[in-house]
Backbone bond lengths (Angstrom), bond angles and torsions (degrees), N, CA, C in turn:
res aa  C-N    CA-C-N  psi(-1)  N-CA   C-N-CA  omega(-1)  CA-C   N-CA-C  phi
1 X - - - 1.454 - - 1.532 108.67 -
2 X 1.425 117.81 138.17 0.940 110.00 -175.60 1.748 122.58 -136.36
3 X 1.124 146.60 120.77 1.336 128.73 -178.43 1.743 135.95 -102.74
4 X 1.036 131.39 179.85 1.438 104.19 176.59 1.694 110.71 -91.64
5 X 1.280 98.30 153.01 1.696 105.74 -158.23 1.995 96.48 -54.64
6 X 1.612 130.03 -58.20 1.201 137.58 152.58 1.770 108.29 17.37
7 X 1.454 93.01 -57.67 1.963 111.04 -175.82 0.865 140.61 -108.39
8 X 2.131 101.81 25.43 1.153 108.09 -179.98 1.752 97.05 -141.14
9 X 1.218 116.30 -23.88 1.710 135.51 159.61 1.520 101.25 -40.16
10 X 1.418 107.99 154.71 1.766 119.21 157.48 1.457 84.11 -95.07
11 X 1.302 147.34 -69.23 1.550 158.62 -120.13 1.382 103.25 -139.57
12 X 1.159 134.77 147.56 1.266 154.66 93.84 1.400 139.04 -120.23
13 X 1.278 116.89 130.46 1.873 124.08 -154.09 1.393 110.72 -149.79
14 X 0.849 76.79 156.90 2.408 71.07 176.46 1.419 93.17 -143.34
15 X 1.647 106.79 166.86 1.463 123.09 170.39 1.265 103.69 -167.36
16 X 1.826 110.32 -174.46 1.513 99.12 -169.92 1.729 107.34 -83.42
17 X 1.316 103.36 -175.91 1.474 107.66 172.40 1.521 91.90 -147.58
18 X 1.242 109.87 75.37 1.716 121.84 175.14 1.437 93.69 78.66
19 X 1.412 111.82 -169.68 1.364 127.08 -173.90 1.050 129.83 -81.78
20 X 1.542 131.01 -13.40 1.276 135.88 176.41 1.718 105.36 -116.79
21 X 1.454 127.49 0.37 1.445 93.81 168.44 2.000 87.14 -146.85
22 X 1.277 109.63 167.97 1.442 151.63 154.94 1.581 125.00 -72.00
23 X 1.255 116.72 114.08 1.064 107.22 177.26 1.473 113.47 -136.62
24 X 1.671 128.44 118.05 1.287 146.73 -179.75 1.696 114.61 -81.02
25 X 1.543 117.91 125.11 0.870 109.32 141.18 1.550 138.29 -126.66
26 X 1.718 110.49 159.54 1.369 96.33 -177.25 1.596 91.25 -129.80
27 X 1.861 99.49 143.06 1.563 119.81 -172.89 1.378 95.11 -139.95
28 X 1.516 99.53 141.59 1.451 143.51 179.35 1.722 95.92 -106.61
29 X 1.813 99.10 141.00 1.569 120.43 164.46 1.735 97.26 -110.91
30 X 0.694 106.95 32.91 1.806 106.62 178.76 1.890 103.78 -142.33
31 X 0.930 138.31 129.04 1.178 148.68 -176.62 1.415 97.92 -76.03
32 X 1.400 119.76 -74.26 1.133 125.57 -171.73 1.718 114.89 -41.35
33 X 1.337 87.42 -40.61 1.626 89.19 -178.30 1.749 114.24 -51.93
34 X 1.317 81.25 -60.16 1.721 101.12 -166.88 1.655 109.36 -57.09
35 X 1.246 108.73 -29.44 1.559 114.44 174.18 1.719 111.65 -72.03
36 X 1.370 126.51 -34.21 1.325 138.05 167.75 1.308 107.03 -57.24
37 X 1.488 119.32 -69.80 1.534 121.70 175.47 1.577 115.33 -51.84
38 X 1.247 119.80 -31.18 1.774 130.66 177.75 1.611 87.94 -70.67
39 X 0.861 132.88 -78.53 1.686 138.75 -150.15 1.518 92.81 -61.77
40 X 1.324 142.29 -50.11 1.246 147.11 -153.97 1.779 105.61 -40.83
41 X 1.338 83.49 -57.10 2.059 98.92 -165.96 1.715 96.03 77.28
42 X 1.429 103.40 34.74 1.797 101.84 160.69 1.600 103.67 -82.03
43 X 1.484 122.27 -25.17 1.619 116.90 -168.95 1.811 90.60 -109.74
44 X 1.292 97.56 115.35 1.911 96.08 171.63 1.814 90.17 -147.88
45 X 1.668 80.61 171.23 1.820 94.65 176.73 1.798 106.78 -56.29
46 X 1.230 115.56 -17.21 1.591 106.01 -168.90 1.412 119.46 -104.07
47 X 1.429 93.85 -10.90 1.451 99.56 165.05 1.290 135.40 -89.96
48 X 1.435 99.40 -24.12 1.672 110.66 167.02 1.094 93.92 -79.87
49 X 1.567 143.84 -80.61 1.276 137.77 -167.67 1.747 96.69 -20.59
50 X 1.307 140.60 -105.07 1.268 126.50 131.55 1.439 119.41 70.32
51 X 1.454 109.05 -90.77 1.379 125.35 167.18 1.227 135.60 -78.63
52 X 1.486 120.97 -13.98 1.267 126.05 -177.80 1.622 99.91 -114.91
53 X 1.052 116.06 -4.48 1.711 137.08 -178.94 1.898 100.25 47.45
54 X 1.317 91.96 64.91 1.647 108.57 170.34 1.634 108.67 -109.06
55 X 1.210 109.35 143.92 1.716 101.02 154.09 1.614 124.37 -39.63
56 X 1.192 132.35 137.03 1.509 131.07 -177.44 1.946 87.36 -68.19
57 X 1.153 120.44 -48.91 1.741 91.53 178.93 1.699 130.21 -64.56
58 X 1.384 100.24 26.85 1.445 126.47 179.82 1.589 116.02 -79.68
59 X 1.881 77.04 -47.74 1.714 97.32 -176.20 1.312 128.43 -63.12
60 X 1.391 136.30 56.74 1.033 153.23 -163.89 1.964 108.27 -22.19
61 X 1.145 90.92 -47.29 1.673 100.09 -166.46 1.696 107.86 -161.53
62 X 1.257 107.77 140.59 1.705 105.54 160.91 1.656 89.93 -154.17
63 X 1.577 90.86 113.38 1.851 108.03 163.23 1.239 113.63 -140.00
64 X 1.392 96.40 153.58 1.094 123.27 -169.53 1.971 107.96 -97.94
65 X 1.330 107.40 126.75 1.742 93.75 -171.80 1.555 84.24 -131.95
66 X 1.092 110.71 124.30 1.696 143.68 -142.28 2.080 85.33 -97.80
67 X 1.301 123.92 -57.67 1.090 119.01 174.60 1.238 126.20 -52.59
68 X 1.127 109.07 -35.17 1.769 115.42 173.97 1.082 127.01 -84.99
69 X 1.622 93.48 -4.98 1.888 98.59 -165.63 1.578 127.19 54.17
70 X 1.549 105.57 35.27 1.462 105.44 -175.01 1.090 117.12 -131.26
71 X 1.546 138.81 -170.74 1.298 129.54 156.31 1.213 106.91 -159.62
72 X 1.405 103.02 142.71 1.630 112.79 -149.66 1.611 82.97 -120.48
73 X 1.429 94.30 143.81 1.870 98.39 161.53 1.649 100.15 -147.60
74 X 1.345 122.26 133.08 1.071 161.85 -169.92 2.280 112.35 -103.69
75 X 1.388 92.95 98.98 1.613 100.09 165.70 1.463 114.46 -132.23
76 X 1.458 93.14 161.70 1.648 103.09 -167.49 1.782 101.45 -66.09
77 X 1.129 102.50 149.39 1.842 94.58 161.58 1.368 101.49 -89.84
78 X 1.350 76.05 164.43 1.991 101.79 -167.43 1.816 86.03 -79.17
79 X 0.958 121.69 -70.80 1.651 122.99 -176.01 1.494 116.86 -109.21
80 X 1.184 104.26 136.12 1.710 116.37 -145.48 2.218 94.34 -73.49
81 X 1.418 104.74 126.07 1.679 112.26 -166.44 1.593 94.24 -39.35
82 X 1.407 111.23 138.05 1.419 145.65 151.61 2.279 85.90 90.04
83 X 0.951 126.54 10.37 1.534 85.33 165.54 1.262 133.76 -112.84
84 X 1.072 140.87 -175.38 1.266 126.82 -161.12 1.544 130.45 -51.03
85 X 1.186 133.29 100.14 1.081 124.42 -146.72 1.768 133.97 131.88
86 X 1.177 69.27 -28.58 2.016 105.11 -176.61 1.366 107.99 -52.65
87 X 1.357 138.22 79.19 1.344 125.06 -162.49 1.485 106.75 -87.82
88 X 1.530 135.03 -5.62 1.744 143.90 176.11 1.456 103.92 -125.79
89 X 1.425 144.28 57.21 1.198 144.51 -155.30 2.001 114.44 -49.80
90 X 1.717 91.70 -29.25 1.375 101.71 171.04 1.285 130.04 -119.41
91 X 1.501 96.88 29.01 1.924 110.73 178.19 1.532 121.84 70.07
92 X 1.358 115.44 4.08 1.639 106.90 -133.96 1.637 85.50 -106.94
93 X 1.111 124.61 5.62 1.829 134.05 164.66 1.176 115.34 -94.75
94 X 1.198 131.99 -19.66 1.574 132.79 -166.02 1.509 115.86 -76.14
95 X 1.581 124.26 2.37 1.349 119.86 -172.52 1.188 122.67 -110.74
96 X 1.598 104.31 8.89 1.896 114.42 167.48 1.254 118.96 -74.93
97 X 1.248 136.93 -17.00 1.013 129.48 167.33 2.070 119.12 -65.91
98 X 1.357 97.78 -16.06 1.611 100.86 -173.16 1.339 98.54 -91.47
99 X 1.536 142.97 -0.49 1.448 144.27 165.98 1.289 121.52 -26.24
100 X 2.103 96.05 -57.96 1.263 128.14 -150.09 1.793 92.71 -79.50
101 X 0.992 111.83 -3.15 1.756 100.76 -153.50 1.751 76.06 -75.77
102 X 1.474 112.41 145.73 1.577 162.32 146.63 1.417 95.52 -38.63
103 X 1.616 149.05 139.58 0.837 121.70 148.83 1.932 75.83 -170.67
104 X 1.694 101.77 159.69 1.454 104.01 -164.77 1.599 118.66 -72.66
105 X 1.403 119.01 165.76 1.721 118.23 -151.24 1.896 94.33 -104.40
């Protein structure tokens, strides 16, 4: 059984991480949860690459930090924050696309 990650998260949010990349995180208030979604390999470099339809050497980072119960993944922006073009100037929209991710119930 499986649900979308959106309905099983406390959090997911993004913001910038300097000027050239984005960085999302998603946190669990349930351990168990967050250890299911960690173990899954539903969140990897190829799946975000994937969803945001970037190169996987895009994917800057996806970790998992076991104390926080979260997991942060880190991609380059497509256009560097505030220039022309910049459609989230402060990143803080870019993490709806990780809702949809599949991940076990």
């Amino acid at each position: 059984m499986t649900r979308r990650l959106v309905d099983v998260a406390t959090a997911i949010r993004s913001k910038n991480a300097g000027l050239f990349r984005v960085t999302c995180d998603v946190m669990f208030d349930d351990l168990a949860t967050y250890r299911k979604v960690r173990d899954s390999g539903a969140i990897t470099a190829e799946v975000i690459a994937d969803l945001y339809r970037i190169p996987v050497d895009h994917v800057v980072s996806v970790v998992a930090h076991d104390p926080g119960q979260g997991i942060k993944v880190t991609i380059r922006r497509r256009v560097v924050s505030g220039n022309p073009g910049d459609p989230d100037i402060l990143g803080c929209q870019q993490h709806a696309p990780l809702y949809d991710i599949m991940v076990p119930a």
